[in-house]
DRENPA-3360 file (N, C-alpha, C; in nm, 2 decimals, always signed):
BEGIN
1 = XXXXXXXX = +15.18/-2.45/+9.51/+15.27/-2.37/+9.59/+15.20/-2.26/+9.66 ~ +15.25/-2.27/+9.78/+15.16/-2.13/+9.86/+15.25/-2.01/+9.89 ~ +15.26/-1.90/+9.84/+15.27/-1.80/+9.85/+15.31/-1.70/+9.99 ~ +15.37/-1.64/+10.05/+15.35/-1.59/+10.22/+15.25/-1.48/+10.22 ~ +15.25/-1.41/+10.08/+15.16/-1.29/+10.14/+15.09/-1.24/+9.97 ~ +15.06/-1.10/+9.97/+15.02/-1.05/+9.85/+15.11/-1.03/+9.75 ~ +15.22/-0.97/+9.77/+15.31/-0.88/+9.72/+15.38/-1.01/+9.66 ~ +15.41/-1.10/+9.72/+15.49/-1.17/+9.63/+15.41/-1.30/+9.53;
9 = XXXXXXXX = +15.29/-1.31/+9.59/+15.20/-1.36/+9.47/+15.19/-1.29/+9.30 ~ +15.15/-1.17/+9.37/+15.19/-1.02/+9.28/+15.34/-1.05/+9.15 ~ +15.42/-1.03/+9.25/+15.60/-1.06/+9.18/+15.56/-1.22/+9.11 ~ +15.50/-1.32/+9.13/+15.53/-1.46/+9.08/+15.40/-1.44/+8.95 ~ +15.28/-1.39/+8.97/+15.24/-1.34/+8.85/+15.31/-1.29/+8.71 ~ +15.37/-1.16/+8.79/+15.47/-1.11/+8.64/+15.57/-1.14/+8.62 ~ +15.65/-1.25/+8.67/+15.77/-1.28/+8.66/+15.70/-1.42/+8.53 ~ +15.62/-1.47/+8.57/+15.58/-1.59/+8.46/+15.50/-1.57/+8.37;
17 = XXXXXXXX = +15.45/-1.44/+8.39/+15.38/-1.33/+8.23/+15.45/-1.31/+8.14 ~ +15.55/-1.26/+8.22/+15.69/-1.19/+8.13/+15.78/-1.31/+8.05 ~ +15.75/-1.41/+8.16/+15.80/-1.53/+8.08/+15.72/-1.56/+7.93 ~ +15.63/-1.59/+8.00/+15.52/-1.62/+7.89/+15.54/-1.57/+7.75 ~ +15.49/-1.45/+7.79/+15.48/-1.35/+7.67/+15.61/-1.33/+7.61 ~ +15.69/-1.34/+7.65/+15.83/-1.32/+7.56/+15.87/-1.47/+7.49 ~ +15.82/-1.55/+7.54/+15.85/-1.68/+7.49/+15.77/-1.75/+7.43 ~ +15.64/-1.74/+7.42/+15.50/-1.78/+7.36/+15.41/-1.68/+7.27;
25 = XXXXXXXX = +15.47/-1.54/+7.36/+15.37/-1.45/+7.25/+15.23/-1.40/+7.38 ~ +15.19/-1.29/+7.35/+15.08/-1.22/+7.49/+14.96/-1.28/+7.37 ~ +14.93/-1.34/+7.28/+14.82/-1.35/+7.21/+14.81/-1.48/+7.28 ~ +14.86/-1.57/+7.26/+14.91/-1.77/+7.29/+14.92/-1.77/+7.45 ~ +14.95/-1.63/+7.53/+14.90/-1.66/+7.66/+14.78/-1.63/+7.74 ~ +14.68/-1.71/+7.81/+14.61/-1.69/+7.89/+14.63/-1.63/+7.99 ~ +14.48/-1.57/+8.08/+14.46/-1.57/+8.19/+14.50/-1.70/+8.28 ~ +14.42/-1.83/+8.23/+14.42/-1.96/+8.27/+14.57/-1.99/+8.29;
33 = XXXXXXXX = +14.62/-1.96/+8.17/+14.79/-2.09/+8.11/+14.88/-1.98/+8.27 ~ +14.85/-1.84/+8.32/+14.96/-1.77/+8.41/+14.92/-1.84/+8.52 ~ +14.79/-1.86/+8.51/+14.73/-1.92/+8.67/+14.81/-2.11/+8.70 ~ +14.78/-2.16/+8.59/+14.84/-2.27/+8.59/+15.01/-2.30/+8.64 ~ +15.08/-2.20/+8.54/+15.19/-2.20/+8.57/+15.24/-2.13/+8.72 ~ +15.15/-2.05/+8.76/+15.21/-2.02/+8.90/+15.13/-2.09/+9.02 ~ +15.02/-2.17/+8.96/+14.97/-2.31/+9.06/+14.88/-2.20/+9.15 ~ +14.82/-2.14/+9.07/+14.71/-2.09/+9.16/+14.57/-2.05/+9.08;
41 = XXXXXXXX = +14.45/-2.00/+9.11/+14.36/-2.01/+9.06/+14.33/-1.85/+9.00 ~ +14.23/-1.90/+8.88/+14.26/-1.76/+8.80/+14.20/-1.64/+8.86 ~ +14.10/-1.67/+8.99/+14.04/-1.58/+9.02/+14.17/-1.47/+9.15 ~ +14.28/-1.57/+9.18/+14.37/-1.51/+9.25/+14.43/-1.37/+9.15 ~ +14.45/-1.40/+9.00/+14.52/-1.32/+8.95/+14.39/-1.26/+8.92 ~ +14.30/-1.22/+8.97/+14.19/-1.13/+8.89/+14.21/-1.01/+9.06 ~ +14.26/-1.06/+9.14/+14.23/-0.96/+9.27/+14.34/-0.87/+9.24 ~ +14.43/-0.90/+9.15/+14.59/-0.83/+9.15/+14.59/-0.75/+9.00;
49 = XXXXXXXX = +14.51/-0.81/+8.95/+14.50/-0.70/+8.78/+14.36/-0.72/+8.72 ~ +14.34/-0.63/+8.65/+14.22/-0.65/+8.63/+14.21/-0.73/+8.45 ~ +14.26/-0.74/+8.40/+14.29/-0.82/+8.31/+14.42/-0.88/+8.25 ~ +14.46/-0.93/+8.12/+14.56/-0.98/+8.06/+14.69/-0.84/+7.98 ~ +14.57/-0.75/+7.95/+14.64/-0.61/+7.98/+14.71/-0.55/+8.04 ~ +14.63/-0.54/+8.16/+14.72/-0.52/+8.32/+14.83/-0.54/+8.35 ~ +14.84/-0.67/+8.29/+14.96/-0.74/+8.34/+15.10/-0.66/+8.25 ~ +15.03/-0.68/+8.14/+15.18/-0.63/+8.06/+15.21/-0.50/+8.08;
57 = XXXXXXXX = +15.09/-0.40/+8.06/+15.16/-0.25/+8.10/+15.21/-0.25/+8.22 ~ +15.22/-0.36/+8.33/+15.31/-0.34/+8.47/+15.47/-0.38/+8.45 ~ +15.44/-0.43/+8.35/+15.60/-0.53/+8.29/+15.68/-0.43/+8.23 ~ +15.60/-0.36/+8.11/+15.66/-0.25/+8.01/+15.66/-0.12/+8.04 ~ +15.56/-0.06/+8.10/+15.55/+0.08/+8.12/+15.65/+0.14/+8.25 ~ +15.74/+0.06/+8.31/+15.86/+0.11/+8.37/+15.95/+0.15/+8.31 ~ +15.96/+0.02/+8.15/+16.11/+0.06/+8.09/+16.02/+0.17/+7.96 ~ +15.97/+0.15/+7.93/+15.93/+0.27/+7.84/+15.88/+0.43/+7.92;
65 = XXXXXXXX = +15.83/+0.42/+8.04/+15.82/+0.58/+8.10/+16.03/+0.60/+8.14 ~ +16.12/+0.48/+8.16/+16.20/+0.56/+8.19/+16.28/+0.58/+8.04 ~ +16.25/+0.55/+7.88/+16.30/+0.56/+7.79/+16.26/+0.72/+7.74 ~ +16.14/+0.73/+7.80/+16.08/+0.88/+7.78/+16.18/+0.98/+7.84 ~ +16.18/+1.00/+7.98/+16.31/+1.04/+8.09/+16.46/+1.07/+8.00 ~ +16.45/+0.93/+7.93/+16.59/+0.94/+7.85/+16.61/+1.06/+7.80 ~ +16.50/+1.04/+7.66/+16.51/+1.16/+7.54/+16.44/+1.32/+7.63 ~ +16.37/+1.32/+7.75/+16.40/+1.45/+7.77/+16.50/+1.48/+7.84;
73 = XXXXXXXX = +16.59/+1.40/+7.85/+16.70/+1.43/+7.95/+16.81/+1.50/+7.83 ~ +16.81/+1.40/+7.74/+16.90/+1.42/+7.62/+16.86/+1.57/+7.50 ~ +16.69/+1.60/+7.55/+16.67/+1.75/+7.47/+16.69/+1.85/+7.56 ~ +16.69/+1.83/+7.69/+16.73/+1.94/+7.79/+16.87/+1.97/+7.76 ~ +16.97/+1.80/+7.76/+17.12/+1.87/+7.77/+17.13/+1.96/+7.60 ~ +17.09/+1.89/+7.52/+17.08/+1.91/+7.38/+17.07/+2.07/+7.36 ~ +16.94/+2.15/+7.42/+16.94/+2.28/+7.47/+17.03/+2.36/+7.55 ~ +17.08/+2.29/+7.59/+17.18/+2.36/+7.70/+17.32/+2.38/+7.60;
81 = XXXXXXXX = +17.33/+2.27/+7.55/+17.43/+2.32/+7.44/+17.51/+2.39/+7.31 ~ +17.30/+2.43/+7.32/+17.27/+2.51/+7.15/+17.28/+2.61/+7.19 ~ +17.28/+2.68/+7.34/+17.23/+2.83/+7.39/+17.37/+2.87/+7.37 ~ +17.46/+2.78/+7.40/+17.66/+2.82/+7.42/+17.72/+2.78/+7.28 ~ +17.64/+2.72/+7.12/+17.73/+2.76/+7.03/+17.76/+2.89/+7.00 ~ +17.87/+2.94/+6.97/+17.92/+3.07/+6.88/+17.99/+3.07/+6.79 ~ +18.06/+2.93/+6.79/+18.16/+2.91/+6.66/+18.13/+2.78/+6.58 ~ +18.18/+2.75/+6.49/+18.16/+2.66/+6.36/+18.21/+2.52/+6.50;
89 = XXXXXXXX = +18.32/+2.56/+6.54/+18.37/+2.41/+6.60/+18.28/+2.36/+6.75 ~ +18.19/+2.49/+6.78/+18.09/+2.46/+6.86/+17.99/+2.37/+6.81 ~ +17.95/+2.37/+6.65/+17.89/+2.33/+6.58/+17.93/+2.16/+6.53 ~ +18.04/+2.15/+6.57/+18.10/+2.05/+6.49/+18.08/+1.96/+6.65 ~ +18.13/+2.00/+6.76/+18.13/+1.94/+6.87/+17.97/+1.92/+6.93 ~ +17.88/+1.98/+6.89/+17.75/+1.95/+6.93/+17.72/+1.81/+6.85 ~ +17.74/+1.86/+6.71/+17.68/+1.71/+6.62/+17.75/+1.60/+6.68 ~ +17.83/+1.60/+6.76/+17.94/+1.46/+6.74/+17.83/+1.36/+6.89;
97 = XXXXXXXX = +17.75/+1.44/+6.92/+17.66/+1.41/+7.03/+17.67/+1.23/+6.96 ~ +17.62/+1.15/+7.12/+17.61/+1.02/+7.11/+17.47/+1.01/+7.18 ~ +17.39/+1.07/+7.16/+17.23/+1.04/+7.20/+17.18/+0.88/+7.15 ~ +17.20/+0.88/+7.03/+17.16/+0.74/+7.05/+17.22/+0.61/+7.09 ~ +17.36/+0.65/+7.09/+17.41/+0.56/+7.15/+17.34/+0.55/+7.29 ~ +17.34/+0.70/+7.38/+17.27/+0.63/+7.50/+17.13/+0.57/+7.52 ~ +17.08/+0.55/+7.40/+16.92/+0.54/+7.40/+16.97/+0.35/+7.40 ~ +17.03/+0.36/+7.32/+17.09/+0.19/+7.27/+17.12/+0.13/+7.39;
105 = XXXXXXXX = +17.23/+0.22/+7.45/+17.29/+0.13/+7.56/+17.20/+0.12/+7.71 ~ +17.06/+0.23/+7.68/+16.96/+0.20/+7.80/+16.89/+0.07/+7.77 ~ +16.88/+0.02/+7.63/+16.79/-0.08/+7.52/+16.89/-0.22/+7.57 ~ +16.98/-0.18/+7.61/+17.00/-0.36/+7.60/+17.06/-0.41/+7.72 ~ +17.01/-0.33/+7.85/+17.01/-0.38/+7.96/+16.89/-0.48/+7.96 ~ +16.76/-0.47/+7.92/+16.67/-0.53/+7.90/+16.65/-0.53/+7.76 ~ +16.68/-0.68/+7.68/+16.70/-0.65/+7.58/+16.56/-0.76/+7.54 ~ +16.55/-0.80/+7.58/+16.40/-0.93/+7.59/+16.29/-0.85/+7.60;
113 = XXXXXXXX = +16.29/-0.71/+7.65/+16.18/-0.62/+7.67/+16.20/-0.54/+7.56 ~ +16.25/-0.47/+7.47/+16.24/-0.42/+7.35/+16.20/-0.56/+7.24 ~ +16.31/-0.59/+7.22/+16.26/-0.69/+7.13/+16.09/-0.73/+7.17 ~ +16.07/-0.74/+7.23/+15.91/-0.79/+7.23/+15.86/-0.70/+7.24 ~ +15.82/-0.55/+7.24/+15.79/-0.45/+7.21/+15.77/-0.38/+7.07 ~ +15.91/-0.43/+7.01/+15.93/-0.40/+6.91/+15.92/-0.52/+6.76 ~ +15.90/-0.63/+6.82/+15.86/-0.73/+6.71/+15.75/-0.86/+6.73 ~ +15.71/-0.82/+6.88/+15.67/-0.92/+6.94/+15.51/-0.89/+6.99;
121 = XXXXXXXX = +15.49/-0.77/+6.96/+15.38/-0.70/+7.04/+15.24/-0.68/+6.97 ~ +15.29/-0.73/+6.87/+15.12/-0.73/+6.75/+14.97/-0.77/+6.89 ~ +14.88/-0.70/+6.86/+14.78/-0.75/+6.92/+14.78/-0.64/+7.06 ~ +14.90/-0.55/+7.10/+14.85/-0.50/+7.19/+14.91/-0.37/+7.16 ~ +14.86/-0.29/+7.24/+14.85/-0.12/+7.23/+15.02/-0.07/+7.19 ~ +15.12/-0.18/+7.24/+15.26/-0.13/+7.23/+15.26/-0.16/+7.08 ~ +15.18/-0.22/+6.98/+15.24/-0.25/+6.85/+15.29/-0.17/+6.76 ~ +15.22/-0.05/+6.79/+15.27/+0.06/+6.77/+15.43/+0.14/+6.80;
129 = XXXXXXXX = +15.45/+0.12/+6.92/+15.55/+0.20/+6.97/+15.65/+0.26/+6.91 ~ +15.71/+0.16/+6.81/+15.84/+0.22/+6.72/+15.80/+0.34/+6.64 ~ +15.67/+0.37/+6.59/+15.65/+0.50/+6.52/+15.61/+0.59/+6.65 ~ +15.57/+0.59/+6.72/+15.57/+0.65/+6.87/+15.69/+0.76/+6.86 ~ +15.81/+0.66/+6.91/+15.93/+0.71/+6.90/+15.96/+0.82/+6.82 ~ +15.93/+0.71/+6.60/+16.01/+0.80/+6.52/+15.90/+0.99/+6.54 ~ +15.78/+0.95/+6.60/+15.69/+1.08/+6.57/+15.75/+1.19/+6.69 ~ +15.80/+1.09/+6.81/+15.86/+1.19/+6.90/+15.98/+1.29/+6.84;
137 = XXXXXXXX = +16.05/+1.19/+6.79/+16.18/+1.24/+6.72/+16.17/+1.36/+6.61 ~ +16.07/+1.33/+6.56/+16.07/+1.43/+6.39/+16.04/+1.51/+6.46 ~ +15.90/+1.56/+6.59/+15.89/+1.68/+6.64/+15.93/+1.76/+6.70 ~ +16.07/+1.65/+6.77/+16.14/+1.70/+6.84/+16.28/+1.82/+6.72 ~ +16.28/+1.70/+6.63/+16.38/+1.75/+6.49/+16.35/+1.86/+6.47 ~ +16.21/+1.90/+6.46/+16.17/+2.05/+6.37/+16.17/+2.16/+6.47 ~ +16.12/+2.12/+6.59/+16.14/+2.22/+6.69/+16.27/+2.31/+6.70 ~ +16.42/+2.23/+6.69/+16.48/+2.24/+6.71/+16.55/+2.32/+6.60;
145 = XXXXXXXX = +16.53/+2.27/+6.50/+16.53/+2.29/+6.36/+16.49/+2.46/+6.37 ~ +16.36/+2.47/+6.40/+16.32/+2.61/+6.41/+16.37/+2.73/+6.49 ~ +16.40/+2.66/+6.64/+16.49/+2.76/+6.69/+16.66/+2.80/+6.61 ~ +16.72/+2.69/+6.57/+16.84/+2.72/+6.53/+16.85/+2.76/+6.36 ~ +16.76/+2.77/+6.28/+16.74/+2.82/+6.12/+16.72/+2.95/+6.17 ~ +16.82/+3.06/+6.23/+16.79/+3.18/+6.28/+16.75/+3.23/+6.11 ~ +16.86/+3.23/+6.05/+16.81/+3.28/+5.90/+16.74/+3.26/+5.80 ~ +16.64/+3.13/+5.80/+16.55/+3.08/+5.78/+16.64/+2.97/+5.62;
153 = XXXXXXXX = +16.76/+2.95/+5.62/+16.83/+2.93/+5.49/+16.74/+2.78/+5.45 ~ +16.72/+2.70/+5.60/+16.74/+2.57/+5.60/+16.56/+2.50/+5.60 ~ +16.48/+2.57/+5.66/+16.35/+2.52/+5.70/+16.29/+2.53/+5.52 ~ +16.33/+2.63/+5.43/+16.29/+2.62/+5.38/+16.31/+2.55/+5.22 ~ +16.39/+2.50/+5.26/+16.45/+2.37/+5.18/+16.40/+2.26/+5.21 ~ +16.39/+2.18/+5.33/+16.32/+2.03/+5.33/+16.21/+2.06/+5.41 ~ +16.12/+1.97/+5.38/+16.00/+1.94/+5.44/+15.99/+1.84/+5.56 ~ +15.88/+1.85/+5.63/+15.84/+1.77/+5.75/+15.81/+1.60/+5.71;
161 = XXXXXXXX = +15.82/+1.59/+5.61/+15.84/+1.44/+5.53/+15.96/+1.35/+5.52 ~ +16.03/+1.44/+5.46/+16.19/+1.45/+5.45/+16.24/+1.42/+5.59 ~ +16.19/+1.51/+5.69/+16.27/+1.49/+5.84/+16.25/+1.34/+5.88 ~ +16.11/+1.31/+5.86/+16.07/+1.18/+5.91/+16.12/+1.08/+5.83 ~ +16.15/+1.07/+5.71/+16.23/+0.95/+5.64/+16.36/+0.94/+5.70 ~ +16.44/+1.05/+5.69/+16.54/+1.11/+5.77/+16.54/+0.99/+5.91 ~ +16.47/+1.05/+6.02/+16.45/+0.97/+6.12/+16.39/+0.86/+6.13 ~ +16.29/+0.80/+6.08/+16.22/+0.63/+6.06/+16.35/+0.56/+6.00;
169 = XXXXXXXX = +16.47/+0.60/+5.92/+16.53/+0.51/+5.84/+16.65/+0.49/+5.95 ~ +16.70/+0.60/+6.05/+16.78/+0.60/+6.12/+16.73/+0.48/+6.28 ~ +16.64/+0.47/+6.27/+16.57/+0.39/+6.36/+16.53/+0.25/+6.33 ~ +16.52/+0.22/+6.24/+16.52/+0.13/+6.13/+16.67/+0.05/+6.15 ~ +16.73/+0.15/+6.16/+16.87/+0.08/+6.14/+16.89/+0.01/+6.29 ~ +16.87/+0.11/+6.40/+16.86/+0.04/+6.53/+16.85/-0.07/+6.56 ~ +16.68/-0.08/+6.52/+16.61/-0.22/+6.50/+16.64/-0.34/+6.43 ~ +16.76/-0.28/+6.33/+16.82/-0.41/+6.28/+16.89/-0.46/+6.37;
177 = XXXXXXXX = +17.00/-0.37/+6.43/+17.05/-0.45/+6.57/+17.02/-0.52/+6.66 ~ +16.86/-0.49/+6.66/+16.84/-0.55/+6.79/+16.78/-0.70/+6.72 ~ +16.74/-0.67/+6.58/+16.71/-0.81/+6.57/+16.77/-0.92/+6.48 ~ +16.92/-0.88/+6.47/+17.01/-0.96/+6.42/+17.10/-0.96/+6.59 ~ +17.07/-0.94/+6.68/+17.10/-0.92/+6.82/+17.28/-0.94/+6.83 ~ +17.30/-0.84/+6.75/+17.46/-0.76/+6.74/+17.50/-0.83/+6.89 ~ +17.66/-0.85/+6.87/+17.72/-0.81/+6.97/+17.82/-0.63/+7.03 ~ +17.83/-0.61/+7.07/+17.88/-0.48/+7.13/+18.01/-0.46/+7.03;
185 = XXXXXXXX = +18.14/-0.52/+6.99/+18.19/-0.44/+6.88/+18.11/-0.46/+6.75 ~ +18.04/-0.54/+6.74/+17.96/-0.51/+6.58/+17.85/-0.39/+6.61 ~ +17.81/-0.36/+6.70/+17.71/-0.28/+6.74/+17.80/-0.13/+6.74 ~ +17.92/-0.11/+6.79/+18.00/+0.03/+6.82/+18.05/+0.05/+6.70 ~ +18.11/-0.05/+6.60/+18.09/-0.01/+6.48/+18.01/+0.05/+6.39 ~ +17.91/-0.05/+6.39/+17.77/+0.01/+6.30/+17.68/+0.20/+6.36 ~ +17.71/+0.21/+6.46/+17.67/+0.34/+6.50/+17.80/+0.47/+6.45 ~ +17.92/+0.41/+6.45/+18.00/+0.48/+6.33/+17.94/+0.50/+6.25;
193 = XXXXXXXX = +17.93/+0.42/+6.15/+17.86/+0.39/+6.00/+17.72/+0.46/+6.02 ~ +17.68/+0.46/+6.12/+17.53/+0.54/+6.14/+17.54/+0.71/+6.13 ~ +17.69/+0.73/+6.20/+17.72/+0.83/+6.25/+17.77/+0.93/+6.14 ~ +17.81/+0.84/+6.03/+17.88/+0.95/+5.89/+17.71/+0.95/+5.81 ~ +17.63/+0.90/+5.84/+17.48/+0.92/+5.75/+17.44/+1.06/+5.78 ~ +17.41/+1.07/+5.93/+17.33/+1.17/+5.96/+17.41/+1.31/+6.07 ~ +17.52/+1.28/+6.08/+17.60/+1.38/+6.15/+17.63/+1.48/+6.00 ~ +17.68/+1.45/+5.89/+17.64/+1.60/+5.79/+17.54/+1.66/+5.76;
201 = XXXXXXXX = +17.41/+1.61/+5.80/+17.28/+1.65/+5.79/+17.27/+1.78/+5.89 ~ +17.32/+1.75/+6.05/+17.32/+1.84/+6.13/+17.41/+1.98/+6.12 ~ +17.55/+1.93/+6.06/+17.64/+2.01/+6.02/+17.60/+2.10/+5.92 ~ +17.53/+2.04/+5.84/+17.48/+2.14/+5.72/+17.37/+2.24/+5.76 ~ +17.32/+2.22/+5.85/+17.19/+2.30/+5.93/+17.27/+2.42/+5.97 ~ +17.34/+2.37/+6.10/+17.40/+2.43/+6.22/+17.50/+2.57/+6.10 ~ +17.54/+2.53/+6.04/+17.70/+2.58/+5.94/+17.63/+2.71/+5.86 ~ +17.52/+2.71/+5.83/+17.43/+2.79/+5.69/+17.37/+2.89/+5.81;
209 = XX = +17.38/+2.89/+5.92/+17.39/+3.00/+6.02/+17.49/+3.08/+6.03 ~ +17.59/+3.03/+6.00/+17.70/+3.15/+5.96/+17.77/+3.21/+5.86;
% end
C-alpha cells in the first residue's frame, strides 16, 4: 500500500503499534512485525522514530501528560477550597470531593491505554507507572496534610508510611476495576463503597482543627 505523504505514513505506523502492543504485548512486537503489517519497509519506520520506544511514548505520553493536568487541576481546585473552610460543614463538603471519580472517568475514555499501562507494560519504562501515581499522591497527601494540621494534633499521630498504604490500597482498588473491566453502575457503586473507606480519614484530619 502506498501512502500520499509523511504524516499519514506517520498515523498508519502508530495506529498498528498501538494495535500490536495492546493485543500481542510491546515485548512480541517488532520493529520488522509494524513494518510488515503496514506493508512498508523497516527502514521507512526508522526515518519517523528512532526506535521501538519511540513509538510507544508517542502513543502514551499524551494520555498520561494529560492525566498529570488532571491531578493539578484537581490540587489547584482542592486549594482553592481549603483557603474558604471556616466551618465543620465546610469540612464535611470538601471531603465529599469526587477527584477520583474524575481521574476514573478521564481512565475509561481510553480504556485499552491504561489497561496496558497498567498490566501490560512490563519491559518498558511505563511498568512502573502505577507507584508513579501512588508517590504523586502520598506527597501530595502530606503537603496538604501540613498546611491544614494548623495545630499540629494530626501529623503527629501517623506516619508517611501509613499515608502511603492509605493511598496504594485506595488505588489498588481502582485497578481492580479496570481489570475486572466493571461496567459503569458496578463501577458508581463501588466508588461509594470506596467513598465510606477514606472520606473519615479526611474528616478526622479536617475536624481536630477545631
Amino acid at each position: 500500500m502506498k501512502y500520499e505523504n509523511g504524516i499519514e505514513t506517520k498515523n498508519m505506523i502508530l495506529n498498528v503499534s498501538k494495535n500490536l502492543f495492546f493485543e500481542i504485548g510491546y515485548k512480541e512486537t517488532s520493529i520488522r512485525k509494524i513494518a510488515n503489517e503496514v506493508n512498508i519497509s523497516s527502514g521507512t519506520i526508522y526515518k519517523h522514530f528512532d526506535n521501538k520506544a519511540a513509538i510507544l511514548d508517542e502513543i502514551l505520553l499524551p494520555h498520561i501528560n494529560k492525566l498529570w493536568n488532571i491531578f493539578d487541576n484537581i490540587l489547584k481546585s482542592f486549594e482553592e477550597k481549603l483557603e474558604k473552610v471556616k466551618t465543620k460543614e465546610d469540612i464535611r463538603a470538601l471531603v465529599m470531593s469526587e477527584s477520583y471519580e474524575i481521574i476514573y472517568n478521564y481512565m475509561k475514555k481510553n480504556p485499552e491505554v491504561w489497561y496496558f499501562i497498567f498490566f501490560n507494560s512490563k519491559g518498558t519504562k511505563y511498568d512502573d507507572f502505577f507507584y508513579k501515581i501512588v508517590d504523586w499522591e502520598v506527597k501530595i497527601t502530606l503537603m496538604i496534610l501540613e498546611k491544614i494540621d494548623r495545630k499540629k494534633k494530626y501529623l503527629s499521630m501517623v506516619s508517611e508510611l501509613e499515608i502511603y498504604f492509605l493511598v496504594e490500597g485506595f488505588f489498588r482498588m481502582v485497578l481492580n476495576a479496570f481489570d475486572k473491566r466493571m461496567d459503569d453502575d458496578v463501577i458508581k457503586n463501588y466508588f461509594e463503597i470506596l467513598s465510606t473507606l477514606y472520606k473519615p480519614f479526611w474528616e478526622k484530619v479536617f475536624l481536630m482543627q477545631f
